[in-house]
Backbone bond lengths (Angstrom), bond angles and torsions (degrees), N, CA, C in turn:
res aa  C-N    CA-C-N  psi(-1)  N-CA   C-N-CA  omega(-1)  CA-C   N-CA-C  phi
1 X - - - 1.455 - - 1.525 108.53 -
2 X 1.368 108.76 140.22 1.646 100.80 168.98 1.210 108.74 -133.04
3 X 1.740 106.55 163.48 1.243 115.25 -156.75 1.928 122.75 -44.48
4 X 0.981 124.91 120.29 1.584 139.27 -170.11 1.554 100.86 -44.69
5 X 1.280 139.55 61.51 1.136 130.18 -146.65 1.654 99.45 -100.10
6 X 1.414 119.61 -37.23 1.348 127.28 147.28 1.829 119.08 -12.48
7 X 1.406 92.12 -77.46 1.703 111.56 166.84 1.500 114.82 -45.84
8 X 1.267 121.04 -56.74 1.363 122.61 -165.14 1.531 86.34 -67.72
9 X 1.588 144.02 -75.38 1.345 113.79 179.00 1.429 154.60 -40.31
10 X 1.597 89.02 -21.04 1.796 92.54 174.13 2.007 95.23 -102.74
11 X 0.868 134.61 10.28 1.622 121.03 167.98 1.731 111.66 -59.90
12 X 1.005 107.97 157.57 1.545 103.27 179.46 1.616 113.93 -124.71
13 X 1.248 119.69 -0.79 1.108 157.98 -162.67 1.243 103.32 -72.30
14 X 1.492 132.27 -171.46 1.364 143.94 163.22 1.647 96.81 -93.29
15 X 1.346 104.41 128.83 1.623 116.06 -172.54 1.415 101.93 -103.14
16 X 1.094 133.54 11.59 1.713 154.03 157.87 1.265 99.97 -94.06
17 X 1.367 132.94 -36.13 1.514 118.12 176.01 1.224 127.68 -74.95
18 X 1.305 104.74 -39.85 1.565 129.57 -158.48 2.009 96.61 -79.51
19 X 1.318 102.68 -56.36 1.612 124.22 162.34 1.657 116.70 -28.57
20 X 1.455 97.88 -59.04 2.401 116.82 171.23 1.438 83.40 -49.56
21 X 1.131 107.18 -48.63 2.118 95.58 -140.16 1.739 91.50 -91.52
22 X 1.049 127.36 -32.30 1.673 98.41 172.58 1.575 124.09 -75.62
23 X 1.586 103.27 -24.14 1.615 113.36 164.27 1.634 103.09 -59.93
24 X 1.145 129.71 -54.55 1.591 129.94 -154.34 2.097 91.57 -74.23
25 X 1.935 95.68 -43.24 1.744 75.69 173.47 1.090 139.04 -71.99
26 X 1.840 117.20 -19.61 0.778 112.93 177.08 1.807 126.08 -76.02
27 X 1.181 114.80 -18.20 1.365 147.40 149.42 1.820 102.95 -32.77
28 X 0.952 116.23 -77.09 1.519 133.08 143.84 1.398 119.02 -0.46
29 X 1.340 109.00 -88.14 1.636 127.83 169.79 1.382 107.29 -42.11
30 X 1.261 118.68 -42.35 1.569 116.72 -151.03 1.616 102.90 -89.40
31 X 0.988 106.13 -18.87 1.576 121.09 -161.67 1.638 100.42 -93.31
32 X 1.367 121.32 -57.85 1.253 131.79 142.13 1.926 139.80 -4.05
33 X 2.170 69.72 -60.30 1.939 75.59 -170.86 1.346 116.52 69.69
34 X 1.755 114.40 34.84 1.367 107.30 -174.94 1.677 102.14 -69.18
35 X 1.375 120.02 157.20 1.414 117.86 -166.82 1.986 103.46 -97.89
36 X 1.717 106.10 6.26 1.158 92.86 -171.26 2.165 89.53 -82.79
37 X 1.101 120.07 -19.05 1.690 114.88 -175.40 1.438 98.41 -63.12
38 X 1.047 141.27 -44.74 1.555 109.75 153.29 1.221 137.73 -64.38
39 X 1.166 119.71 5.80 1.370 110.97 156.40 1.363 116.76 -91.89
40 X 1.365 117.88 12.89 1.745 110.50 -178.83 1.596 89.87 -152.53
41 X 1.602 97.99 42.48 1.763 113.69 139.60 1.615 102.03 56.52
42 X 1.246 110.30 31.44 1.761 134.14 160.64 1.534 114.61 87.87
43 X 1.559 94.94 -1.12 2.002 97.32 -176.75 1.570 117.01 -86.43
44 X 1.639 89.69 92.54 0.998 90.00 161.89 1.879 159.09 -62.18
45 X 2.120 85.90 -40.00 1.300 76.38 -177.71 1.496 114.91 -74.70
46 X 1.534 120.35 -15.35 1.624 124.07 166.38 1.632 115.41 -44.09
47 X 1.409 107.18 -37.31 1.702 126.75 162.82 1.112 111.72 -30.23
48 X 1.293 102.73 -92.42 1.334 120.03 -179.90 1.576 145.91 -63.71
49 X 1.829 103.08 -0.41 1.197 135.07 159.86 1.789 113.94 -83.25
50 X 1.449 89.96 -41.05 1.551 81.61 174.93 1.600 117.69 -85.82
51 X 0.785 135.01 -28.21 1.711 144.89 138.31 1.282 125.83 -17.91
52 X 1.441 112.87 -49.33 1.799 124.43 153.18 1.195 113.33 -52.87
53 X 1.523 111.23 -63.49 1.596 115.83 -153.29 1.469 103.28 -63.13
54 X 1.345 118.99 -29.92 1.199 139.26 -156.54 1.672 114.75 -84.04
55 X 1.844 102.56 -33.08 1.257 116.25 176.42 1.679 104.49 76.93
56 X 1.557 98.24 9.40 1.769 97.90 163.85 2.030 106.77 -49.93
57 X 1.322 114.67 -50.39 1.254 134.58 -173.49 1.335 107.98 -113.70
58 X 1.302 125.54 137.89 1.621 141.36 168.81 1.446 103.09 -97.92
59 X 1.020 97.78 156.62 1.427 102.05 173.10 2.414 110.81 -161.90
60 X 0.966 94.88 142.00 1.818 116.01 -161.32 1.712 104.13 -114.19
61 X 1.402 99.48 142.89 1.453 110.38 174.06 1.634 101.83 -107.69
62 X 1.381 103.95 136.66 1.353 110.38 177.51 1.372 119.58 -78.69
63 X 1.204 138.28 161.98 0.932 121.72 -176.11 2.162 95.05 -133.99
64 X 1.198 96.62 118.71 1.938 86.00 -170.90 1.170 97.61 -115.24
């Protein structure tokens, strides 16, 4: 898989947000060892970008 780059142009969103949260998921995955990153030939942060865009995973800004 490679990076959703399609997606990242049509988002309308904060592209600094969306950007934290596939770094922090992919962070996630890796830490994990989920067994689906071998199935998309170890790319993770493409993983976890497509997982956002996709709304496989949500993801929230804290507010402290």
């Amino acid at each position: 898989m490679i990076f959703p780059l399609e997606e990242l142009i049509k988002f309308k969103d904060n592209v600094y947000e969306i950007t934290t949260a596939a770094s922090r998921r992919a962070f996630q995955l890796s830490t994990i060892k989920d067994p689906v990153i071998e199935e998309n030939d170890g790319k993770v942060v493409s993983l976890a970008a497509s997982q956002l865009f996709k709304k496989q995973v949500l993801y929230r800004i804290e507010q402290n």
